[in-house]
N, C-alpha and C positions, 0 to 999 in steps of 0.2 A: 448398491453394489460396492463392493470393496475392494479391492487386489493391491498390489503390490504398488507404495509409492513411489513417484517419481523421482531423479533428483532431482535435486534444490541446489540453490547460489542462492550465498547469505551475503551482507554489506554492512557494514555500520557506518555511522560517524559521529563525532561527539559536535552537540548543537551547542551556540550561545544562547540557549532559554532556557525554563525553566518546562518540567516535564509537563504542568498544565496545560500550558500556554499549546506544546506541541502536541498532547490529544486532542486538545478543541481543534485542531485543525485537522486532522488523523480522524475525529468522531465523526465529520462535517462531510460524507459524499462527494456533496455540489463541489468539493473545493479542489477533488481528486483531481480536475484538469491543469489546476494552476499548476502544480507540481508533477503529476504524469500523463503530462499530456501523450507519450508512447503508448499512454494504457486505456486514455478515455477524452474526447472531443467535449463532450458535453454527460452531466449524471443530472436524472430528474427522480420526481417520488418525493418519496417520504418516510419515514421507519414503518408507519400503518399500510402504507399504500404498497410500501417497496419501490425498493431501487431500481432506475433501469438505466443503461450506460450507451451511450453513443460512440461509436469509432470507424472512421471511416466512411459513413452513413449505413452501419449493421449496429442495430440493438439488442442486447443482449440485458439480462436480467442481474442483480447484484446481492448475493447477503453479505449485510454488514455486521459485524458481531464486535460491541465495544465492551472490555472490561475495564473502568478507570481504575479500579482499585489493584488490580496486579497490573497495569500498564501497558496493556494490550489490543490490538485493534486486528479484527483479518475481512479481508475481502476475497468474497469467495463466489465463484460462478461454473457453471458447468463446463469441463472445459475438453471431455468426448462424452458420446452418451453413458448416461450413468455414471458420473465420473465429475466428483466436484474437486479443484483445486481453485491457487488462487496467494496470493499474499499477507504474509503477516509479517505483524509489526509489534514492536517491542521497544516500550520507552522507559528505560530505569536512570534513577538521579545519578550524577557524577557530583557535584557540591549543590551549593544552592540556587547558581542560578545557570548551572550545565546541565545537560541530560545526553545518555545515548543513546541514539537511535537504530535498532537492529529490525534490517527486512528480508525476511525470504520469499523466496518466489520459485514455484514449478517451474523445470530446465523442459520445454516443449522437446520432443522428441529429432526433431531437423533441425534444431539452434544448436550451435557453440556454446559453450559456458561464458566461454570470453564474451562474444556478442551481447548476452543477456545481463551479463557482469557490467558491461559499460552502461547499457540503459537502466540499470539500477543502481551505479554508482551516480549518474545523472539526475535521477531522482531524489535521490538522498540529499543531493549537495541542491538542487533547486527547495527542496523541502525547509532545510537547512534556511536560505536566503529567503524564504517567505517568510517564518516565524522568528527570523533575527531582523526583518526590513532590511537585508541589504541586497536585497536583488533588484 
């Protein structure tokens, strides 16, 4: 089913790594808790098996779509019936060893923008502190 999308709230921030460094961890699921934990408790599976995402103690199912070569990663889940949204991410180089990281995310219908701005901005800067080690 298709209809009209939602708004979005977009974030960036320029990282100290290099854009590899920052999809291996953006490719990696399992790793979604370090960095949003707002979004996921625990992610299990596998790319064969699929993903399924812990929050709260409600599990929920996950496609994960990596392209390394345009620098792109999106996590994507049902999010009413028939109705898939979800986050994407976008890593392009600033020099050799910076890159920026840009995320959008579906504005849920009863959230603020601001609200969802701060837990995204929160993500971004923990994402950040993971793949620089200074968290």
């Amino acid at each position: 089913m298709t209809g009209p999308q939602p708004a979005a709230t977009t974030s960036s921030r320029v990282v100290g790594a290099r854009p590899a460094a920052v999809l291996a961890v953006l490719a990696d699921p399992r790793r979604i808790p370090e960095w949003a934990p707002a979004f996921a408790d625990a992610v299990d599976g596998g790319p064969d098996a699929g993903w399924s995402v812990t929050k709260d103690g409600r599990t929920f199912p996950l496609q994960v779509t990596v392209d390394p070569a345009g620098g792109t990663v999106a996590y994507l889940r049902e999010v009413s019936p028939g109705r898939t949204g979800g986050a994407r991410l976008r890593v392009d180089p600033v020099d050799g060893d910076r890159c920026e990281v840009t995320m959008s995310v579906p504005l849920p219908p009863d959230d603020a923008e601001g609200d969802v701005r701060t837990v995204l901005d929160a993500e971004l800067d923990r994402l950040a502190q993971l793949v620089t080690g200074s968290g």
